[in-house]
C-alpha positions in Angstrom: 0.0 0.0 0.0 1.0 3.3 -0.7 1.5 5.2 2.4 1.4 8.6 1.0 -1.8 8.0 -1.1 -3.2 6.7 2.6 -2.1 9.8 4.2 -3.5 11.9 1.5 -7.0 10.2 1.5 -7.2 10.2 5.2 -6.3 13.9 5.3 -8.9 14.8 3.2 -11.4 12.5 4.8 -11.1 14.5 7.5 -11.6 17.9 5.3 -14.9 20.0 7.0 -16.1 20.5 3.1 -15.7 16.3 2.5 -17.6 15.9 5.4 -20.2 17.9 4.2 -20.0 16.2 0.9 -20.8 12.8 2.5 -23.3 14.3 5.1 -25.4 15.4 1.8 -24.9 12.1 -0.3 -26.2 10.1 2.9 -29.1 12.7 3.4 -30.3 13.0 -0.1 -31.1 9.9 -1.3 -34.5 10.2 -2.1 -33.3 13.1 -4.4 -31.3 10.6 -6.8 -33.7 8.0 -6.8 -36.1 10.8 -8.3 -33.8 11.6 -10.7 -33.1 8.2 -11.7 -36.5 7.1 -12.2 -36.7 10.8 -14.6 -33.6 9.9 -16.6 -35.3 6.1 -16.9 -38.4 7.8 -18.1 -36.2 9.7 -21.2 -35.4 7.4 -24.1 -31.8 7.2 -25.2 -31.3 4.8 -27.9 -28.1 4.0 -29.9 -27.8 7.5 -31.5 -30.6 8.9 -29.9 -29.7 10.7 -27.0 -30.4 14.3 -27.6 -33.2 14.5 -24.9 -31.7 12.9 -22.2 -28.0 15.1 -22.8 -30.9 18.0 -22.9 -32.0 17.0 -19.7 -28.6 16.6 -18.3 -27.8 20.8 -19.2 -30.9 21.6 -17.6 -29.9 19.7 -14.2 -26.2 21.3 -14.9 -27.5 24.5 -15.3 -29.7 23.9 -11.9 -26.8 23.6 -9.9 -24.7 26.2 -11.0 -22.0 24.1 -12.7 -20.2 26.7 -14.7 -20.2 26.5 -18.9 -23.0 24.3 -19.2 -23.3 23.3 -23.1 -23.4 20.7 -25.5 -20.3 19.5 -27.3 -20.3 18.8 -31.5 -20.5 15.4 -30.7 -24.0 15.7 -28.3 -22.0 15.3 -24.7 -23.9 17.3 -22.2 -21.0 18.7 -20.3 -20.0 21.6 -17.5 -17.6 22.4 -15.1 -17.1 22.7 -11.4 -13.9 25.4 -11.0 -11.2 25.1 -8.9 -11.0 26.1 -5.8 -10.0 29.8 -5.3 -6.8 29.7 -3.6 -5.8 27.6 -7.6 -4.4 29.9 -10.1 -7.1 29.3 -13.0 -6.1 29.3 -16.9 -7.5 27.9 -19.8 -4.9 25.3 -20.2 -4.8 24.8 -16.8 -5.1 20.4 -16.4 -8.9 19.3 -15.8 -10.4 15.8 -14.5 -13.2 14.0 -16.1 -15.9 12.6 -14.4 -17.9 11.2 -16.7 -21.5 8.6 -17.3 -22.3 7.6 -20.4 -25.7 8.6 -21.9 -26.7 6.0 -24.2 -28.9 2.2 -24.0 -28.8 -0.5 -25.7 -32.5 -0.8 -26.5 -33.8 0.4 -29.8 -36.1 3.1 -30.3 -39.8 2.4 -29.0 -38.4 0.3 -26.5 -40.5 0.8 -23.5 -38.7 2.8 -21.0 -41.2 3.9 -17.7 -39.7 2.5 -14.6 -41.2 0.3 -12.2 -40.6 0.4 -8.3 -40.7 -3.2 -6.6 -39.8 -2.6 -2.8 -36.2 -1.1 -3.1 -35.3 -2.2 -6.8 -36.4 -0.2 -9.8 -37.0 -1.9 -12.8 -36.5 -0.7 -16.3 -34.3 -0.9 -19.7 -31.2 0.3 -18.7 -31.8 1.1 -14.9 -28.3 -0.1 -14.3 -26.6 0.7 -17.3 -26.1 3.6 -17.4 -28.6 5.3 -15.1 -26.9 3.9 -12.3 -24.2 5.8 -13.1 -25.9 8.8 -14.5 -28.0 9.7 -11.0 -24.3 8.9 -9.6 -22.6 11.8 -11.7 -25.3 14.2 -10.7 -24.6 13.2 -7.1 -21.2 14.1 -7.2 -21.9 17.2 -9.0 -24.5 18.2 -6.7 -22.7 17.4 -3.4 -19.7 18.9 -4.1 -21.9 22.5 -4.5 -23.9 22.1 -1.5 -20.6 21.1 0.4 -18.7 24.4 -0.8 -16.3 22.0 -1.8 -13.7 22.6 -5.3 -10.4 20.4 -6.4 -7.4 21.3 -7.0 -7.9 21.4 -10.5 -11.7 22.1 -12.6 -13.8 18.7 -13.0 -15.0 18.4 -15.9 -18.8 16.9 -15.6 -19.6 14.8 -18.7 -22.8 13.1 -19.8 -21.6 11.2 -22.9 -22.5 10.0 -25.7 -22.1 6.6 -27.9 -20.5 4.3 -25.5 -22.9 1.6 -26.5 -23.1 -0.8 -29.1 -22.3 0.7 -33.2 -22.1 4.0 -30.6 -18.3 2.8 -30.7 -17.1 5.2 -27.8 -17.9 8.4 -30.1 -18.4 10.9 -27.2 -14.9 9.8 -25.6 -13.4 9.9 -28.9 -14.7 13.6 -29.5 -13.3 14.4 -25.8 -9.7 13.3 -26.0 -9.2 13.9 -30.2 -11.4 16.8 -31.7 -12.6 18.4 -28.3 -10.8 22.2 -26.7 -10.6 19.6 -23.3 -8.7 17.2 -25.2 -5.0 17.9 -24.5 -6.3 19.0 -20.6 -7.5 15.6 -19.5 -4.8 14.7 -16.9 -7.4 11.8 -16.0 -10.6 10.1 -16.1 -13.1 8.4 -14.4 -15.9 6.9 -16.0 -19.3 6.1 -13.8 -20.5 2.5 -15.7 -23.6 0.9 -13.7 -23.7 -0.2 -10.4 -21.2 -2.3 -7.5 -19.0 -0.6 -5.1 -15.7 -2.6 -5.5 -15.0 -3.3 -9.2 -12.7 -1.1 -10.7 -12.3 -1.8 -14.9 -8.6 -0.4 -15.3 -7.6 -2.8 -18.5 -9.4 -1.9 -21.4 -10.9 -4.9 -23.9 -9.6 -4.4 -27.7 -12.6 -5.1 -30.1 -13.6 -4.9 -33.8 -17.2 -5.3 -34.6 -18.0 -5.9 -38.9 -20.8 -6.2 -40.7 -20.2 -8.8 -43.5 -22.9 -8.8 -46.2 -23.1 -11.5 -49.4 -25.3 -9.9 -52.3 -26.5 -12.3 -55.4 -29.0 -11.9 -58.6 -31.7 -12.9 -56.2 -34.4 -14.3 -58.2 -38.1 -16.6 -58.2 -38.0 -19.3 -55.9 -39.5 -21.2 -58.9 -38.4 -20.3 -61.9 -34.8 -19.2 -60.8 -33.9 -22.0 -58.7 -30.3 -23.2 -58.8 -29.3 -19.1 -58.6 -26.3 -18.5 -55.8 -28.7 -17.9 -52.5 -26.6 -15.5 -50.7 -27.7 -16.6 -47.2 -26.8 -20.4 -47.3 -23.5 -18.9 -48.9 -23.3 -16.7 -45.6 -24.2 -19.1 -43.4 -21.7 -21.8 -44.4 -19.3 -18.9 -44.8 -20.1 -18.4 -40.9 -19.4 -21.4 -39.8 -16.5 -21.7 -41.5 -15.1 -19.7 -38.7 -15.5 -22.5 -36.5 -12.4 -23.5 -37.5 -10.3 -20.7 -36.3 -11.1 -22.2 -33.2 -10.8 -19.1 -31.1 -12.7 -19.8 -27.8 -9.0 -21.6 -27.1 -7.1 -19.3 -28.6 -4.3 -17.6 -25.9 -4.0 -14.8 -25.2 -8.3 -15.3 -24.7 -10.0 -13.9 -28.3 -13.5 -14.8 -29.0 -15.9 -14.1 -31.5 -19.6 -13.7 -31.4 -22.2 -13.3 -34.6 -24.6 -11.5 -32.8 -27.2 -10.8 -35.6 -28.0 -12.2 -38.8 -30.6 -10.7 -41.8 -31.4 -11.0 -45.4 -34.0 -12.0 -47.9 -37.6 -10.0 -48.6 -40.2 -13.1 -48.8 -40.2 -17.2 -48.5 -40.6 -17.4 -52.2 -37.5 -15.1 -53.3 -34.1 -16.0 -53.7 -33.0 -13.1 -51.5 -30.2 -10.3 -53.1 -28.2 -10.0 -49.9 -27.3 -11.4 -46.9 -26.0 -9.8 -43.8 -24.4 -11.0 -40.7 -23.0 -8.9 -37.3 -19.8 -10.5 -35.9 -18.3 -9.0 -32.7 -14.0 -10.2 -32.2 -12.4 -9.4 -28.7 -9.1 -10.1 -27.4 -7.2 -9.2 -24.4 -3.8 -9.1 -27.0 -3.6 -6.4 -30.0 -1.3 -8.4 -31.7 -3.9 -11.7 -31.5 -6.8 -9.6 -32.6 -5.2 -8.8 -35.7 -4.4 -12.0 -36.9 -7.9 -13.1 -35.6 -9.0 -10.2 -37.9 -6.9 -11.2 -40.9 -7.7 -14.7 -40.8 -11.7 -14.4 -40.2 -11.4 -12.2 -43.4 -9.3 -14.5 -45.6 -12.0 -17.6 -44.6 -14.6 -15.3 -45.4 -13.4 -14.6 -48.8 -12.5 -18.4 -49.2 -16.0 -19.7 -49.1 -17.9 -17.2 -50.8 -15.2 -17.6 -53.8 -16.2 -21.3 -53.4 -19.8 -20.7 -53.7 -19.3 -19.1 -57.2 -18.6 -22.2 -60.3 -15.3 -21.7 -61.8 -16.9 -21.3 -65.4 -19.4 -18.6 -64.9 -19.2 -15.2 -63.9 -18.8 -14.2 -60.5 -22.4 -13.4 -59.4 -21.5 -13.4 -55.9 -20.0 -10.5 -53.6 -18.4 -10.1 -50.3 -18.4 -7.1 -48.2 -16.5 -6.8 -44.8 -17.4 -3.2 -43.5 -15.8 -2.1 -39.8 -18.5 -1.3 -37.4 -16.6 -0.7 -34.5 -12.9 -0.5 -33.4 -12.5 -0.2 -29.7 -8.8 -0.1 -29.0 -7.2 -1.5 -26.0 -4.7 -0.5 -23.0 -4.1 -0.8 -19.1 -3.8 1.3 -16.5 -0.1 0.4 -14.9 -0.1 -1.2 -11.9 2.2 1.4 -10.0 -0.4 4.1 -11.3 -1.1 7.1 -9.2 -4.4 7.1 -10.0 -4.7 2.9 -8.6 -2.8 4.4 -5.5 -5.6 7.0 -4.9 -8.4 4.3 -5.3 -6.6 1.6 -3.3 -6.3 4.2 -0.4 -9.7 5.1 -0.5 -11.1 2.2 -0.6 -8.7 1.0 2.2 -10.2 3.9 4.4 -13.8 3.0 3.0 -13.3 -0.7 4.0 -14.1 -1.5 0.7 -12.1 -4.0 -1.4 -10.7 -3.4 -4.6 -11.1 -5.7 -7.6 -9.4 -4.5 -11.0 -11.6 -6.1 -13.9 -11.5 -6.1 -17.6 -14.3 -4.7 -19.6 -14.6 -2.7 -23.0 -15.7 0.8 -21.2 -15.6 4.7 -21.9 -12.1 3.9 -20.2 -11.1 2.6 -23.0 -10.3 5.6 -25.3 -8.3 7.8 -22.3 -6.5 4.2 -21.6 -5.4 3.4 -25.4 -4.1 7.3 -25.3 -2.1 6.5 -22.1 -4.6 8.9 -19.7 -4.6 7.2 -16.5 -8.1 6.1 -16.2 -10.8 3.7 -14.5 -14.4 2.9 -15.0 -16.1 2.6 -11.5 -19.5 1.3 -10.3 -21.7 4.1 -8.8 -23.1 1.5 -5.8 -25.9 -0.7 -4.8 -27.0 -3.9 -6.9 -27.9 -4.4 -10.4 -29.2 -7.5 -12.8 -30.5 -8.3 -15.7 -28.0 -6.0 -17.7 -29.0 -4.9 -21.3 -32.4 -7.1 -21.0 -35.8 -6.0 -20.8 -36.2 -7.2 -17.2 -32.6 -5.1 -16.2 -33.3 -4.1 -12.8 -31.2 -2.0 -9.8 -31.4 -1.8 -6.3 -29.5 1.5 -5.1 -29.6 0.5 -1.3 -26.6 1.1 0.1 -24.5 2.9 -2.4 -23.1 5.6 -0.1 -19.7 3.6 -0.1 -19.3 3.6 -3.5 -20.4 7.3 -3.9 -17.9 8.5 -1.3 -15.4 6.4 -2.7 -15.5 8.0 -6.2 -15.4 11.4 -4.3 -12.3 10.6 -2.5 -10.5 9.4 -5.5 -11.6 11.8 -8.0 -10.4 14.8 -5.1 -7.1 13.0 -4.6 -6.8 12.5 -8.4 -6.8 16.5 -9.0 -4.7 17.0 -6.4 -2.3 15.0 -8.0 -2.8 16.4 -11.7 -2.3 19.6 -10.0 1.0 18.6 -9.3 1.3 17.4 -12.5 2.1 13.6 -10.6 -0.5 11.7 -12.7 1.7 10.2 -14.9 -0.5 11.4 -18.1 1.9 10.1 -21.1 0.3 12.4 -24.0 
C-alpha cells in the first residue's frame, strides 16, 4: 500500500467541506432515486440521445456548474472550477468525471420504470442510469458542500458508449474536443457495484459482412447462388479458427443475422454482425486477418469456376474499440486503493470494454467505476437495480476523483500524452 496515497485520502477525509460532501450524499437519497426514475423515463437509444443530454444541461444548469453546453458530438457537459486559492487558466489540467448517456434498446423500447420494494425496474436502470443519478450526485454534493479540487472537473454526460455508438463521445473528448489535450485523468461512472474497478481496457472490432447475389423466383430461378446459405456456411467456417481456445483469450460472437424479402424469393443479400475481442492487439489482428481470408474463401467457393462471378463479399468495420491498461504502479490505482482501504471497501481491477477505454489506449490514466448498490439483468428487458446502500461507493469516487486532481495539479499523474 502506498502510504502517502493513505495519508493523503485520510487527510482529506477529515476535510470540514468532504464531510459535508458525505453528510449530503447520505441525506439525499431520495433526491437521486427521483432523478433516476426521470432519466429512466427519457429514451436514449443508440444514437438517440439528444433528450436525455438536454436534460442533463438543464440539471447542470440547476446547480450552478459553470459553462454548461453541448459539445459537436451531443456530450452534455459543464464544469465545477477550482478552488479559489488555484491559479485558474485555460490550459490549466482538468479531471473527467464522466456517465455515459446512451442504452442499448432500440427506439420504441418501452422505458417507464417500475418500483418493486427497493429495486427499480426498467431498460437500462443499471446501465447507465446507475451511473448517470451517480454523476449528478457528485456534482451536486460537491456544490452544496462548498467543496472545489485542486484542479476544474470536468462533468460529462456522454454519448455513444454503446453498441455501433463505438465510444464516439470519448473519442470527441480526447481527439477533436478544446478539453482534449487538458484531460490529466478520467473516471468513468458505468452501472452499479462498489468494489470493481475496470482499469484494462478490452480491444474489439465489430464488422458487418454482407453477401449480395441476382436474387431471383423461388421457382423459376432455382439453382441461382442464394446469398444466405452462402453466408451461413461462410459463418461457420469460422468454427475452424477455433478461437474460444485461442491464448491470449480472443473470441468471436455473430450477434445478428438478416437478409431476404419473402419465403418465395431468392433473396439479393445477406448480412451477418460479428463481434472479435481479445485481451492481445497483436492476437486480434491475426484473428481479424484470418476471419477475413475464410470469409473470402467460401464465398469464392460458392461461385462455379466457369461462370461469372455473381456473388459479392463485403466486410465493413462497425466498431474499433482499442485497447490499454492502467499500470499497476499508477497514481491514480494508489488513490483508489487508499480510499477504498479507508472505506473498507475491497478493490477488484476487472476487464471490460468501457468509456475507459479511449483515455486508456491514449495512455490517460483512467478507470471505469460502479456508482453502488446492486444491479441485474444488464442490457435485457427485465434489467433491474437496487441503489440500497451505495453511499460507499459514492464516497469512494469522491475521495479518488479529489485525490486524483490533487495529484494532476501537481502534474504527478503520470498522463503520457
Amino acid at each position: 500500500m502506498d502510504s502517502s496515497a493513505q495519508l493523503r485520502i485520510a487527510r482529506l477525509a477529515a476535510n470540514p467541506a468532504v464531510h459535508r460532501a458525505f453528510r449530503w450524499l447520505h441525506l439525499q437519497q431520495p433526491q437521486l432515486r427521483r432523478w433516476q426514475l426521470e432519466i429512466l423515463r427519457i429514451p436514449a437509444p443508440p444514437f438517440g440521445e439528444e433528450a436525455r443530454a438536454a436534460w442533463f444541461l438543464e440539471r447542470f444548469r440547476a446547480l450552478g456548474l459553470a459553462n454548461p453546453h453541448l459539445d459537436a458530438a451531443g456530450n452534455a457537459l459543464a464544469e465545477l472550477p477550482a478552488h479559489a486559492s488555484v491559479a485558474a487558466s485555460s490550459g490549466s489540467p482538468v479531471v473527467l468525471l464522466s456517465a455515459h448517456l446512451d442504452t442499448v434498446f432500440p427506439r420504441g423500447t418501452p422505458t417507464e420504470p417500475t418500483e418493486i420494494d427497493t429495486r427499480i425496474l426498467a431498460p437500462g436502470a443499471c446501465d447507465n442510469a446507475a451511473g448517470l443519478s451517480g454523476l449528478l450526485a457528485i456534482a451536486a454534493a460537491m456544490r452544496h458542500a462548498e467543496l472545489a479540487a485542486e484542479v476544474p472537473v470536468l462533468f460529462a454526460a456522454n454519448v455513444g458508449e454503446e453498441g455501433e455508438g463505438d465510444l464516439r463521445g470519448m473519442r470527441h473528448l480526447f481527439t477533436a474536443s478544446p478539453y482534449a489535450p487538458r484531460i490529466a485523468a478520467a473516471l468513468a461512472l458505468e452501472g452499479g457495484g462498489s468494489s470493481s474497478v475496470v482499469t484494462r481496457a478490452l480491444a474489439s472490432r465489430r464488422f458487418r459482412v454482407t453477401v449480395t447475389g441476382p436474387g431471383g423466383h423461388s421457382w423459376t430461378d432455382a439453382g441461382a447462388p442464394n446469398p444466405i446459405l452462402v453466408l451461413a456456411r461462410a459463418l461457420l467456417s469460422l468454427e475452424s479458427l477455433d478461437l474460444p481456445h485461442a491464448i491470449p483469450r480472443t473470441t468471436l460472437n455473430i450477434g445478428q443475422i438478416a437478409g431476404g424479402t419473402s419465403i418465395n424469393s431468392i433473396p439479393a443479400s445477406a448480412s451477418a454482425w460479428l463481434d472479435l475481442r481479445s485481451t492481445d492487439p497483436g492476437q486480434l489482428e491475426a484473428a481479424d486477418a484470418a476471419l477475413r481470408q475464410s470469409l473470402h474463401e467460401w464465398v469464392s467457393h460458392s461461385t462455379p469456376n466457369d461462370g461469372p462471378a455473381v456473388l459479392t463479399l463485403a466486410i465493413e468495420t462497425i466498431g474499433d474499440r482499442p485497447g490499454g491498461a492502467l499500470p499497476e504502479d499508477s497514481p491514480l490505482m494508489a488513490a483508489l486503493r487508499a480510499a477504498d482501504r479507508h472505506l473498507n471497501l475491497r478493490t477488484e481491477p476487472g476487464l471490460g470494454s468501457t468509456d475507459a477505454n479511449i483515455p486508456l489506449s491514449l495512455g490517460v490514466p483512467a478507470a471505469a467505476i460502479g456508482a453502488g448498490g446492486l444491479g441485474g439483468g444488464i442490457h435485457t428487458l427485465q434489467e433491474w437495480y437496487d441503489p440500497t446502500g451505495r453511499n460507499p461507493a459514492l464516497r469512494r469516487i469522491l475521495l479518488t476523483l479529489l485525490d486524483t486532481a490533487h495529484l494532476s495539479a501537481q502534474g504527478k499523474m503520470g498522463c503520457a500524452r
